[in-house]
Biotite code that builds the C-alpha atoms (Angstrom):
import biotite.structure as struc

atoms = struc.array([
    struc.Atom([-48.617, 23.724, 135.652], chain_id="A", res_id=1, res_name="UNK", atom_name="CA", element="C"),
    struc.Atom([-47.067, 24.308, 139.001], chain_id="A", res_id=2, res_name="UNK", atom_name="CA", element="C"),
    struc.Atom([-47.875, 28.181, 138.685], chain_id="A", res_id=3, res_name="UNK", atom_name="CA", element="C"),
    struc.Atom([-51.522, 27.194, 138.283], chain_id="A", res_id=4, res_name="UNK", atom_name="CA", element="C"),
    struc.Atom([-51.260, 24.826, 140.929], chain_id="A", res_id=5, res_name="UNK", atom_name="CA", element="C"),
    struc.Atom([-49.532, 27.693, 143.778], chain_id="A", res_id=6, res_name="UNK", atom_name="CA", element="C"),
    struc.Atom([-52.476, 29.814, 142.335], chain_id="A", res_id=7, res_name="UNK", atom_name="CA", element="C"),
    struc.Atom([-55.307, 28.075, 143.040], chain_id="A", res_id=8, res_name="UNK", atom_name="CA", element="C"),
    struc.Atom([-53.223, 27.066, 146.737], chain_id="A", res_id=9, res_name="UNK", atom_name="CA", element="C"),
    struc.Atom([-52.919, 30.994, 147.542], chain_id="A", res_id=10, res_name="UNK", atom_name="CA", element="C"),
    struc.Atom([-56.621, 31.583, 145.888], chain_id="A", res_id=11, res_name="UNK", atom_name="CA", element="C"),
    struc.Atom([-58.113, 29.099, 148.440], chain_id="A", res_id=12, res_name="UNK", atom_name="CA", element="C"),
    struc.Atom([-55.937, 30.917, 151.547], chain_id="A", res_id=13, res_name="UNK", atom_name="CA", element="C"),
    struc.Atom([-58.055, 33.971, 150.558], chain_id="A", res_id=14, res_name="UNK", atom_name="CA", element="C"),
    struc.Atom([-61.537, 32.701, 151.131], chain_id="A", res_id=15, res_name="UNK", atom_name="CA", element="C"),
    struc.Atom([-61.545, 33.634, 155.091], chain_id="A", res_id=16, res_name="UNK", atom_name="CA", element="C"),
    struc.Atom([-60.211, 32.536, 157.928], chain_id="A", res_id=17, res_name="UNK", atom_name="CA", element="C"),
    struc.Atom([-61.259, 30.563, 161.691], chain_id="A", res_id=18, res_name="UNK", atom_name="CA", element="C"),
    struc.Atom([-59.488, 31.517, 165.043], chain_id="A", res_id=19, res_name="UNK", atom_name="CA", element="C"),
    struc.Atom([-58.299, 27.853, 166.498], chain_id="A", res_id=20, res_name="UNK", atom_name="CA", element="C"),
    struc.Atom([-59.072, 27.255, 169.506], chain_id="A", res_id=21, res_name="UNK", atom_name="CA", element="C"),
    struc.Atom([-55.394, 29.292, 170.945], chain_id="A", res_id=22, res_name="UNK", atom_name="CA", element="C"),
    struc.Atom([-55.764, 32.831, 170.904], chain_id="A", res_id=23, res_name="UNK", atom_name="CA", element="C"),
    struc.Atom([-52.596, 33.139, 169.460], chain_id="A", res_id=24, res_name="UNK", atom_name="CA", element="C"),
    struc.Atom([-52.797, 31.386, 166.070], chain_id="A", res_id=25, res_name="UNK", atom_name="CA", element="C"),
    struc.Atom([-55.388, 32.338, 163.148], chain_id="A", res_id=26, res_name="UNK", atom_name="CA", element="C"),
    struc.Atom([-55.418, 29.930, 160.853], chain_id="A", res_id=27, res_name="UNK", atom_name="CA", element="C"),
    struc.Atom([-57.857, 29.855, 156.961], chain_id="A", res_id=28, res_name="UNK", atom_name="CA", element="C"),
    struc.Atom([-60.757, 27.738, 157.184], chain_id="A", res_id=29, res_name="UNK", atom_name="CA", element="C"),
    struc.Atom([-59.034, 24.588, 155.951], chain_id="A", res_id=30, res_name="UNK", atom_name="CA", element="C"),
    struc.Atom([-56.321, 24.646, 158.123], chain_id="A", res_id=31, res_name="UNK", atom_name="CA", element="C"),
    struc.Atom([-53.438, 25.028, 155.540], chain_id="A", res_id=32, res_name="UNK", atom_name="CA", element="C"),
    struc.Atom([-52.660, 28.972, 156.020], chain_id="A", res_id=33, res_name="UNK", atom_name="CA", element="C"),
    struc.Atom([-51.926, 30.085, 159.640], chain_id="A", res_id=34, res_name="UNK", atom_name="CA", element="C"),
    struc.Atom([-50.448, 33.352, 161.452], chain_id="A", res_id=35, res_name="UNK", atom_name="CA", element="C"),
    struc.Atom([-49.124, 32.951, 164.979], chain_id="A", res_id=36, res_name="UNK", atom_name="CA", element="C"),
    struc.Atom([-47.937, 35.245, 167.315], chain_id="A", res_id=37, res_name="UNK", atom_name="CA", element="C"),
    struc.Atom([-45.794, 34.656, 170.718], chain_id="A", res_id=38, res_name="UNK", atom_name="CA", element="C"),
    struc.Atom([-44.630, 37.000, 173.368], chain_id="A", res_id=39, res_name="UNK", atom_name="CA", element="C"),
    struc.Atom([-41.739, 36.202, 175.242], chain_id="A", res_id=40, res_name="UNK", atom_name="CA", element="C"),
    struc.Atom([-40.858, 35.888, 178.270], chain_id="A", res_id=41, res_name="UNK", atom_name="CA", element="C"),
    struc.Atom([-44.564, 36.152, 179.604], chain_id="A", res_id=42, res_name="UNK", atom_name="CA", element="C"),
    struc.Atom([-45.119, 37.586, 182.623], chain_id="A", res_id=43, res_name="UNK", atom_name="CA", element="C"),
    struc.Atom([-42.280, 40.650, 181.508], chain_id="A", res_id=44, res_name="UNK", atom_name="CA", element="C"),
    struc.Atom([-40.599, 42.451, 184.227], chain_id="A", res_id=45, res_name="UNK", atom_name="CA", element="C"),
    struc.Atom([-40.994, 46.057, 183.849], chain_id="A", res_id=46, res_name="UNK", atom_name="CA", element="C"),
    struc.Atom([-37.797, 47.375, 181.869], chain_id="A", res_id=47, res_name="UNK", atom_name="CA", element="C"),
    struc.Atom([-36.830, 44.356, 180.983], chain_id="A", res_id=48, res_name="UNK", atom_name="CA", element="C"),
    struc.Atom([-37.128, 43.375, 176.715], chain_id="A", res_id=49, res_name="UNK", atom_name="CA", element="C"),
    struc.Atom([-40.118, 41.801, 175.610], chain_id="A", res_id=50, res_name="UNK", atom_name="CA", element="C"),
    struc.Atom([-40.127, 40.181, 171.831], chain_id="A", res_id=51, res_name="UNK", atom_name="CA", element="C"),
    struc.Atom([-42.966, 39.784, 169.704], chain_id="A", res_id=52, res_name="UNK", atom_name="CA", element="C"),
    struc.Atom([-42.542, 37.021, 167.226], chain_id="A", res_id=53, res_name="UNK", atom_name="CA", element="C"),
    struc.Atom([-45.127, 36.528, 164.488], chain_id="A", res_id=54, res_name="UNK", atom_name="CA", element="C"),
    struc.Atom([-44.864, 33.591, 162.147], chain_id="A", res_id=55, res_name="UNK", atom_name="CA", element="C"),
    struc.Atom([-46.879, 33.039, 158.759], chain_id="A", res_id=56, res_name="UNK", atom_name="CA", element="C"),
    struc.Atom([-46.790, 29.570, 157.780], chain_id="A", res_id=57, res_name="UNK", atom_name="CA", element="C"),
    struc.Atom([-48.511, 26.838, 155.872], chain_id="A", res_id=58, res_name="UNK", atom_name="CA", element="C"),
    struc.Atom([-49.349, 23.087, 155.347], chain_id="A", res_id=59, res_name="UNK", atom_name="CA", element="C"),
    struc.Atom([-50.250, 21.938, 152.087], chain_id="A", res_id=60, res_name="UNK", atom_name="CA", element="C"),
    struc.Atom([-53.753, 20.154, 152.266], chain_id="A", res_id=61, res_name="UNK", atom_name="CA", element="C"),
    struc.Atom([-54.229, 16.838, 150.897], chain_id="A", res_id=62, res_name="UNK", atom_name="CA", element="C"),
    struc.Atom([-53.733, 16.204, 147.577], chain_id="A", res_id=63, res_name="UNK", atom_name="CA", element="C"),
    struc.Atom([-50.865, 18.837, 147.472], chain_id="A", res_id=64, res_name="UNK", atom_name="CA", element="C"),
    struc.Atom([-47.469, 19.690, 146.766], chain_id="A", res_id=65, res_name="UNK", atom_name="CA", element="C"),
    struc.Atom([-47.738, 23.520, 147.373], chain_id="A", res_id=66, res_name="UNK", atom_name="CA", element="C"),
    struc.Atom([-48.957, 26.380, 149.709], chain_id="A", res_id=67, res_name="UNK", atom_name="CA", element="C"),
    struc.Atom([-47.865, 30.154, 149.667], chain_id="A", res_id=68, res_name="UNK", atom_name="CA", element="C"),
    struc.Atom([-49.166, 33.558, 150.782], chain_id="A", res_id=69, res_name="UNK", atom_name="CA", element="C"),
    struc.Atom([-48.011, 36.626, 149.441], chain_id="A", res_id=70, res_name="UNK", atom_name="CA", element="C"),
    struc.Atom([-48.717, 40.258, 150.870], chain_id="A", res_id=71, res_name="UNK", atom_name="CA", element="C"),
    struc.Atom([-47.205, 43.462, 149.702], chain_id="A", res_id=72, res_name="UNK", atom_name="CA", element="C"),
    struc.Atom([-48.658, 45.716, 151.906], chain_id="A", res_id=73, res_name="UNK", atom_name="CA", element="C"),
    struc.Atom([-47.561, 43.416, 154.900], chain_id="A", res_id=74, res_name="UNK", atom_name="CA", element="C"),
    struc.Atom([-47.819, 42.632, 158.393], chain_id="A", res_id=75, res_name="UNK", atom_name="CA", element="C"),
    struc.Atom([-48.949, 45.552, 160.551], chain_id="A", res_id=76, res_name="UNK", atom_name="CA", element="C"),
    struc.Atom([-48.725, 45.406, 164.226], chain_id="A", res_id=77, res_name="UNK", atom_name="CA", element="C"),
    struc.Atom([-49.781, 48.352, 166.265], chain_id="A", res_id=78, res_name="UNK", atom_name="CA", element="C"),
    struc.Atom([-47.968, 48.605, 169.876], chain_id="A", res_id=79, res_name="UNK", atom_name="CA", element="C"),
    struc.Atom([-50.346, 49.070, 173.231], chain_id="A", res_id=80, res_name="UNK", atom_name="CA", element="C"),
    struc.Atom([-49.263, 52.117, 174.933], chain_id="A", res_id=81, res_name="UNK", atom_name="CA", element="C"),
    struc.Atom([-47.008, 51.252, 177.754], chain_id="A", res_id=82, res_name="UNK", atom_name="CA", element="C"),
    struc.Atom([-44.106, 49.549, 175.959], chain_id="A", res_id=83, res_name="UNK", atom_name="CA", element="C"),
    struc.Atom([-41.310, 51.208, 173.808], chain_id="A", res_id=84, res_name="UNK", atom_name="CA", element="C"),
    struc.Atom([-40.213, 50.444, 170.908], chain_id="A", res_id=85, res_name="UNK", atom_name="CA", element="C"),
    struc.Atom([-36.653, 49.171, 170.619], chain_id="A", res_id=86, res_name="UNK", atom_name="CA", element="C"),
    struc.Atom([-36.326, 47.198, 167.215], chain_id="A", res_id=87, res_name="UNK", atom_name="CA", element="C"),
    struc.Atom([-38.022, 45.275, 164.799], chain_id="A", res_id=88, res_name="UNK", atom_name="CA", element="C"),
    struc.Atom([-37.107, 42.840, 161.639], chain_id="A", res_id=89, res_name="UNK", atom_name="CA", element="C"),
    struc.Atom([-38.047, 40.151, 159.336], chain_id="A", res_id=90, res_name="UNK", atom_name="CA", element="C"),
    struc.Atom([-37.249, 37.366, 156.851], chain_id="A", res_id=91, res_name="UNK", atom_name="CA", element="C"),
    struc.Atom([-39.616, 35.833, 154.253], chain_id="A", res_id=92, res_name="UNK", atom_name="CA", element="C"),
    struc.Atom([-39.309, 33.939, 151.068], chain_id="A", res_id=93, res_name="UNK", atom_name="CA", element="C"),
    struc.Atom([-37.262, 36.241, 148.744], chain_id="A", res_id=94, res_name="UNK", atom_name="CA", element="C"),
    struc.Atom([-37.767, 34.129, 145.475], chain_id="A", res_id=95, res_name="UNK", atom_name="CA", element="C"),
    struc.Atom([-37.176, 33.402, 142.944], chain_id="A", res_id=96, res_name="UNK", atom_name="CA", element="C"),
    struc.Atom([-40.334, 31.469, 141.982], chain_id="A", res_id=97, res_name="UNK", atom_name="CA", element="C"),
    struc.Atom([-43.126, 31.624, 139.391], chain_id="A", res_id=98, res_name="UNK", atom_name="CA", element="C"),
    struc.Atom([-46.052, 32.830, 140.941], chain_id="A", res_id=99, res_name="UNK", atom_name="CA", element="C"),
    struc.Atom([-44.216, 35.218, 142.833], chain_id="A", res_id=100, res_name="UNK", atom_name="CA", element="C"),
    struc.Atom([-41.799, 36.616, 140.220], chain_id="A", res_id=101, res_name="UNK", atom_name="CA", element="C"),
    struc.Atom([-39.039, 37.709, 142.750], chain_id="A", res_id=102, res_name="UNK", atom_name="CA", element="C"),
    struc.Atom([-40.246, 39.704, 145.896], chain_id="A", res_id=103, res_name="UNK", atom_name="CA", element="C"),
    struc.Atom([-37.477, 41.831, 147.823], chain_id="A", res_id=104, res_name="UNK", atom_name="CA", element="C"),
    struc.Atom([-36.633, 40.305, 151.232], chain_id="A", res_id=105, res_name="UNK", atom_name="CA", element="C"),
    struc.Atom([-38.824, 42.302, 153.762], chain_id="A", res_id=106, res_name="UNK", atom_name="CA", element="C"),
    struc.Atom([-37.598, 45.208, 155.987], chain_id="A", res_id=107, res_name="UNK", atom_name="CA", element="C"),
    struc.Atom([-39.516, 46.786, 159.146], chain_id="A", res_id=108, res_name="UNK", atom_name="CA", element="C"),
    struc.Atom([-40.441, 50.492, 160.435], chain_id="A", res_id=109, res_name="UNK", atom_name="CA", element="C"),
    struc.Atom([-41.641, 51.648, 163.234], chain_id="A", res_id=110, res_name="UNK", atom_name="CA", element="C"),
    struc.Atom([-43.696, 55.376, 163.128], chain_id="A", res_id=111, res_name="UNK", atom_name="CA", element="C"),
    struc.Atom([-45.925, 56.235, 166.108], chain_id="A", res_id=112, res_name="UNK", atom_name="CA", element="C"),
    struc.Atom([-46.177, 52.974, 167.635], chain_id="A", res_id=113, res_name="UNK", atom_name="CA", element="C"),
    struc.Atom([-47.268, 51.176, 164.679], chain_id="A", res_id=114, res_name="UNK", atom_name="CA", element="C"),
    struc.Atom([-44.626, 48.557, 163.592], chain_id="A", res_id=115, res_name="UNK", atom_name="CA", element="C"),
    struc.Atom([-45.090, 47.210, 159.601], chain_id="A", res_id=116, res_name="UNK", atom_name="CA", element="C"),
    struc.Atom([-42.910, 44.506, 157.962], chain_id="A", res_id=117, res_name="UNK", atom_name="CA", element="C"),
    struc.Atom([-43.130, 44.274, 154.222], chain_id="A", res_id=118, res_name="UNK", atom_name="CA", element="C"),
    struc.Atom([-43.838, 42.457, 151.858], chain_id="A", res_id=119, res_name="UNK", atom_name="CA", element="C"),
    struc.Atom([-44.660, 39.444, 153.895], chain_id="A", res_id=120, res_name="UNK", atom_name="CA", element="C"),
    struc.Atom([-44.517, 36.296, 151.590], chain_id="A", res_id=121, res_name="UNK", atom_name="CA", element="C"),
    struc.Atom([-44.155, 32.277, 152.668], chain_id="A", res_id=122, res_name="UNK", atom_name="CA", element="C"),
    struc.Atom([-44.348, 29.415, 150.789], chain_id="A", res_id=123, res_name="UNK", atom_name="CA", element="C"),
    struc.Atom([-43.890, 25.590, 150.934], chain_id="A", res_id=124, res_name="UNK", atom_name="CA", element="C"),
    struc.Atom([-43.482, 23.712, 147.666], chain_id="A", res_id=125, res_name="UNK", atom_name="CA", element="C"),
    struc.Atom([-42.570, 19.709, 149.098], chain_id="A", res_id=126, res_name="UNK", atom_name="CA", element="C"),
    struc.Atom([-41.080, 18.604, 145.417], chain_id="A", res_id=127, res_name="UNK", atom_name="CA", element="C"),
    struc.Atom([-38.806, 21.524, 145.480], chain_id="A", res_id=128, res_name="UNK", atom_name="CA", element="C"),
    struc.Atom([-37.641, 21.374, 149.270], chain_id="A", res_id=129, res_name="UNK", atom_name="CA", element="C"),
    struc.Atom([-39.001, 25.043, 149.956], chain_id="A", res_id=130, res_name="UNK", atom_name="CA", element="C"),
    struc.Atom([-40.103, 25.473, 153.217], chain_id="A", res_id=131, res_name="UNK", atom_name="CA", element="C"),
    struc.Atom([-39.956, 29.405, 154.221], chain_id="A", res_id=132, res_name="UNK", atom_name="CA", element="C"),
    struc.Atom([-42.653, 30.952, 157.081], chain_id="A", res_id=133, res_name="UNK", atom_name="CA", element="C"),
    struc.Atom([-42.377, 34.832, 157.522], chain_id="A", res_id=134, res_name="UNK", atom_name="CA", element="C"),
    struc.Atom([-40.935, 35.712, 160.598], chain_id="A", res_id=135, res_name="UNK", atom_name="CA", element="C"),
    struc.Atom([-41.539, 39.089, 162.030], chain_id="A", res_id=136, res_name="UNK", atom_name="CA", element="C"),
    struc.Atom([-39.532, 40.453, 165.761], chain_id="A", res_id=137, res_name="UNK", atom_name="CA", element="C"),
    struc.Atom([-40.209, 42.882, 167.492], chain_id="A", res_id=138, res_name="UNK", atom_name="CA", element="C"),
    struc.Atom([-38.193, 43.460, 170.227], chain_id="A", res_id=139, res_name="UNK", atom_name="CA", element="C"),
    struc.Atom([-39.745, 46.231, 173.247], chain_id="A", res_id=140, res_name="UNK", atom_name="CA", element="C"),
    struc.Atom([-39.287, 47.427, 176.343], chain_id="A", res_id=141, res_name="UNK", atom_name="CA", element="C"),
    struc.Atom([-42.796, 47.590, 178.884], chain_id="A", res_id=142, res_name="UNK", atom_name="CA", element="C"),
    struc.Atom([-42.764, 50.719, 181.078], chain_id="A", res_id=143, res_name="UNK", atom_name="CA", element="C"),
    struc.Atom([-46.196, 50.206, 183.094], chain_id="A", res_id=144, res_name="UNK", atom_name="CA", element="C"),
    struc.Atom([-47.680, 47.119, 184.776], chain_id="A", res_id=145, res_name="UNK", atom_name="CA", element="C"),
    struc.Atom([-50.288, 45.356, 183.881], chain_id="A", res_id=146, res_name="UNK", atom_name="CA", element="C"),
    struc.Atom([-52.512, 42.959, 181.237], chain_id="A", res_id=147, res_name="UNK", atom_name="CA", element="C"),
    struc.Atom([-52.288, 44.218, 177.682], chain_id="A", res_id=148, res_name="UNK", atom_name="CA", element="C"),
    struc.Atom([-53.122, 42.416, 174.449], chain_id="A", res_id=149, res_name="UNK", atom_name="CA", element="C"),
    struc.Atom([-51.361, 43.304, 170.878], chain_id="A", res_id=150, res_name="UNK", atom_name="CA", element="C"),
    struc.Atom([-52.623, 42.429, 167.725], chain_id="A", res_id=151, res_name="UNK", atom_name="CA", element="C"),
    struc.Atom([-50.831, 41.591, 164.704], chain_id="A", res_id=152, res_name="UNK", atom_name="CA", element="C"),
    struc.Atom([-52.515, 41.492, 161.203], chain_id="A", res_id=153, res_name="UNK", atom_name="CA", element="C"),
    struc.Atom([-51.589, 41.502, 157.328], chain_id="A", res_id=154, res_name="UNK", atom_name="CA", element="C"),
    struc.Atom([-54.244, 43.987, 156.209], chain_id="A", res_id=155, res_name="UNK", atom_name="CA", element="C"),
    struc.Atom([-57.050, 42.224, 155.817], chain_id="A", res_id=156, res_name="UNK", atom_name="CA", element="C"),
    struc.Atom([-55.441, 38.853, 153.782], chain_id="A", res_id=157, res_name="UNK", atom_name="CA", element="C"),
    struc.Atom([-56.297, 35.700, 155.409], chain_id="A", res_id=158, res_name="UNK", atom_name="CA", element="C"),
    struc.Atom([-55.223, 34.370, 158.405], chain_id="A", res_id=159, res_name="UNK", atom_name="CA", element="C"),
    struc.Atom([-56.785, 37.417, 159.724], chain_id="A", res_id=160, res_name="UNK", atom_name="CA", element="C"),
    struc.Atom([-55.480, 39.139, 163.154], chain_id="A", res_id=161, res_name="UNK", atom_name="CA", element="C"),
    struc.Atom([-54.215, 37.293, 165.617], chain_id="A", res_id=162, res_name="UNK", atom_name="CA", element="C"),
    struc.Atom([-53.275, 38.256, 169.331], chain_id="A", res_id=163, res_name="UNK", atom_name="CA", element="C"),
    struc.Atom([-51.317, 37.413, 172.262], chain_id="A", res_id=164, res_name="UNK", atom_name="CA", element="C"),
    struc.Atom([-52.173, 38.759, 176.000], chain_id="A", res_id=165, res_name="UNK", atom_name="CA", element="C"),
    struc.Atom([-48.898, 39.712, 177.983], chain_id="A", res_id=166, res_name="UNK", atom_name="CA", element="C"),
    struc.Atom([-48.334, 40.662, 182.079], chain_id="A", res_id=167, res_name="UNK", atom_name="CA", element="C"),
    struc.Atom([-45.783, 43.141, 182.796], chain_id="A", res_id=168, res_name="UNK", atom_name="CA", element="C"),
    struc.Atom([-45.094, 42.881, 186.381], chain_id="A", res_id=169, res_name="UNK", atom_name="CA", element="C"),
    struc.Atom([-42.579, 44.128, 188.903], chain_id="A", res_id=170, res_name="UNK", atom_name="CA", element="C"),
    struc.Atom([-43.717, 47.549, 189.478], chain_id="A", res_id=171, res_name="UNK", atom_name="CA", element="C"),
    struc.Atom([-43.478, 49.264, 192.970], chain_id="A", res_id=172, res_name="UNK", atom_name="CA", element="C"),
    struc.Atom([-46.698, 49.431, 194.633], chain_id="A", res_id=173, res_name="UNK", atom_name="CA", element="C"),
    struc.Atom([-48.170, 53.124, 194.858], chain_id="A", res_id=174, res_name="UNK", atom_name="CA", element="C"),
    struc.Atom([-48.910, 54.373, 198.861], chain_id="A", res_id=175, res_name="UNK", atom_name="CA", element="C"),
    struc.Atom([-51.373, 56.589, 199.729], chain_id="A", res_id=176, res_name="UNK", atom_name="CA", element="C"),
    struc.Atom([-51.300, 59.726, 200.010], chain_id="A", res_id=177, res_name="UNK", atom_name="CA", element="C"),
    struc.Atom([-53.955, 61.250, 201.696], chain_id="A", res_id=178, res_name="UNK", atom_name="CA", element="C"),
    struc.Atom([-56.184, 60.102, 204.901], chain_id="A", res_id=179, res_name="UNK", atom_name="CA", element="C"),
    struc.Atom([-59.042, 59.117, 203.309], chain_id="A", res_id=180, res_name="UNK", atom_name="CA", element="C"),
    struc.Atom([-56.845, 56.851, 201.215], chain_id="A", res_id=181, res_name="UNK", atom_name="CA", element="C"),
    struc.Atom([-55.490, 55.401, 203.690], chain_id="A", res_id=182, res_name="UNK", atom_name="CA", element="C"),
    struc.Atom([-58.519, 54.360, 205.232], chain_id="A", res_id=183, res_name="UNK", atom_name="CA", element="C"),
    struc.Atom([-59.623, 53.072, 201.637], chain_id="A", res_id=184, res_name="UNK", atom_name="CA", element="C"),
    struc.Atom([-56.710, 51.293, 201.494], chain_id="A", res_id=185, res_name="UNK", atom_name="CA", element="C"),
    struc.Atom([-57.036, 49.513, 205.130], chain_id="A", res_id=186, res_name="UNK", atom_name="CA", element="C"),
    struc.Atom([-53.900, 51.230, 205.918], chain_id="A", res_id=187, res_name="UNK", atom_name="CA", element="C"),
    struc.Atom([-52.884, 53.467, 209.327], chain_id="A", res_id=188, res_name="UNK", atom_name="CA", element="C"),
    struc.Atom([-51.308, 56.612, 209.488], chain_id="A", res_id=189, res_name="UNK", atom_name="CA", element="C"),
    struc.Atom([-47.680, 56.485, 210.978], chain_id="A", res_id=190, res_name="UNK", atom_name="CA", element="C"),
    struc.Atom([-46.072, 59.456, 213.357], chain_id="A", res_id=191, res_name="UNK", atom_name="CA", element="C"),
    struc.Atom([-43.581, 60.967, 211.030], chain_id="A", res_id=192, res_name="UNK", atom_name="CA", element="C"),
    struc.Atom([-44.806, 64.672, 212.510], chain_id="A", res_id=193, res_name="UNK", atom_name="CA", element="C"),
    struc.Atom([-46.629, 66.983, 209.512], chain_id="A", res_id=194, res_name="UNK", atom_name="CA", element="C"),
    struc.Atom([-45.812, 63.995, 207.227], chain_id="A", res_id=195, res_name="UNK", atom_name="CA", element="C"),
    struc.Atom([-48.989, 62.303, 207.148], chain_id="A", res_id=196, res_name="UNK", atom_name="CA", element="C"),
    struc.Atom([-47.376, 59.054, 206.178], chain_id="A", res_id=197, res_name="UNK", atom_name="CA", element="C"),
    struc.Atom([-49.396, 56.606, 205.213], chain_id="A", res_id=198, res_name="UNK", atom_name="CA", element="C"),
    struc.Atom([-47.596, 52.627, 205.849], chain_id="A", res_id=199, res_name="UNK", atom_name="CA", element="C"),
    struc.Atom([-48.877, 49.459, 206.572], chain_id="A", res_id=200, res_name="UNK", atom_name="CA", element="C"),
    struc.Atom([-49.282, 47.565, 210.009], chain_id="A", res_id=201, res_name="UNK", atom_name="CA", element="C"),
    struc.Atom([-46.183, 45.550, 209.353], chain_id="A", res_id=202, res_name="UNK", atom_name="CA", element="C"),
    struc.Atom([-44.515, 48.165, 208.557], chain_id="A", res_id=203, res_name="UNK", atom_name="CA", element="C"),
    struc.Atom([-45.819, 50.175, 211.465], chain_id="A", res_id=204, res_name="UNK", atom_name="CA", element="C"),
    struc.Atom([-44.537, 47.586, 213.863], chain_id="A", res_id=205, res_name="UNK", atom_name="CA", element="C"),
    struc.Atom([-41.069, 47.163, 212.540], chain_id="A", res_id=206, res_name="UNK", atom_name="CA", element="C"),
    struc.Atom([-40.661, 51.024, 212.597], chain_id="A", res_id=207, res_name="UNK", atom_name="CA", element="C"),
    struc.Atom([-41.253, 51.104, 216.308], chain_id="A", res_id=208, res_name="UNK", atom_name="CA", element="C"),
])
């Protein structure tokens, strides 16, 4: 009975999924299955570590005792360029329990920028005191500035993606470097002889 009732919980996760109304949660059309992902800290200073968490987790609807998800193939998350990859892990439900038999705890890789965590399996059972999300961390390091968005999914099993938009600041502005940039640029040329230095006004003035 209770494996028929987690079946007909994880067959109902499956029929599709709505993106709330935070760009950073995916959730199944009734609310009860839901993948979030975080970045943190956002804004990033560049070099500094930035961690991707991603959380699968789930509410039993009303009426029951029981909600799980189960993917072998996993989470996927592919990495925007501009951040390196420094490490990556996971925990899950590791069973045992009847619909599941007993899945392996999951482990992570990383190959060409592409991070996967497998399998990725939660469940909540409120008679038996199970409450386990899937937590996946990634932990990299940005090496450009500016606005990038990555996207987290678990091939194609609802939730379906979900994304979180990140700022990596702190980078040192880029001068000009030739006249007509300068004038682009509303800057001045300063008289460093055969330099053609290209600064600023201010610093013009506190160079005199």
């Amino acid at each position: 009975m209770l494996s028929a009732t987690l079946t007909a919980a994880v067959v109902v996760g499956l029929l599709g999924y709505a993106t709330s109304a935070r760009a950073d949660v995916a959730c199944s059309l009734n609310q009860e299955y839901c993948f979030e992902k975080e970045a943190t800290p956002n804004p990033v200073m560049v070099g500094e570590t930035l961690t991707f968490t991603i959380t699968g987790f789930c509410t039993p609807s009303v009426g029951r005792t029981t909600c799980a998800s189960q993917s072998l193939d996993g989470m996927t998350d592919t990495l925007p360029a501009g951040l390196e990859f420094v490490s990556a892990s996971a925990t899950g439900f590791s069973g045992p329990y009847p619909i599941f038999g007993n899945p392996p705890p999951p482990t992570c890789s990383e190959s060409a920028g592409t991070v996967t965590c497998a399998p990725s399996v939660y469940l909540v059972d409120t008679q038996a005191g199970i409450d386990v999300p899937f937590v996946a961390t990634i932990e990299v390091i940005p090496t450009q500035c500016g606005t990038f968005t990555n996207t987290a999914d678990r091939d194609g099993i609802s939730p379906g993606p979900v994304s979180e938009t990140f700022t990596v600041v702190g980078c040192a502005p880029t001068l000009p470097t030739t006249k007509e940039e300068c004038k682009k640029g509303g800057w001045k040329e300063f008289g460093y002889p055969n330099q053609g230095t290209c600064v600023s006004d201010v610093n013009r003035r506190n160079r005199q």
